[in-house]
N, C-alpha and C positions, 0 to 999 in steps of 0.2 A: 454320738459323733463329736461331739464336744471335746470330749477326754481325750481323742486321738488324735485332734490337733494340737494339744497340750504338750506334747514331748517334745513335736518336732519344733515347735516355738522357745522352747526353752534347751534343745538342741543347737537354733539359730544363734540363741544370744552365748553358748558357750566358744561358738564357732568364730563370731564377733570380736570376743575377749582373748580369745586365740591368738588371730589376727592382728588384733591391737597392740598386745606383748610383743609379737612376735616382728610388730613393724619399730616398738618405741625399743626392742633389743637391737636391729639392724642398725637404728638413729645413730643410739651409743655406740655401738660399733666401728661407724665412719667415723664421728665426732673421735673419740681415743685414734683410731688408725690417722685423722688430718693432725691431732694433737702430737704425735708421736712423730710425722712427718715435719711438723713446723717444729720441734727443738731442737737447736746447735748440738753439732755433732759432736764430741771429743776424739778427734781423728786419733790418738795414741792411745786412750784410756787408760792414761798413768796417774800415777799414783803422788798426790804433791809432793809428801814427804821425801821423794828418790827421784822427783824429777830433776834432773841435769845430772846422776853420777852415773858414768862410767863405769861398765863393768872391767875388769882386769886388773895390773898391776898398777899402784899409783903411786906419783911422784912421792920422793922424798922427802920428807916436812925439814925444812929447813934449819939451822942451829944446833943437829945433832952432828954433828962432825967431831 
């Protein structure tokens, strides 16, 4: 009788560990999802080096005349 309480006991404990990952993975989850929600947004997502040109034709550089 012994033995056949042995499984489901160590059944328990894998069910447990289960459980456990499965709560400290949801933890990380929110934690990155409230992370991701608290960083400044880059409303453009441009790029520094071309932020401010214009695309099209541009003025004439001056002194060539």
């Amino acid at each position: 009788m012994g033995s056949k309480d042995r499984p489901s006991f160590s059944k328990r404990q894998k069910e447990q560990a289960r459980q456990a990952a499965r709560k400290k993975k949801d933890e990380r989850r929110e934690l990155r999802k409230s992370e991701r929600n608290d960083r400044p947004k880059d409303d453009l997502h441009e790029d520094p080096d071309i932020a401010g040109i214009v695309p099209g034709p541009q003025p004439m550089p001056s002194g060539d005349d």
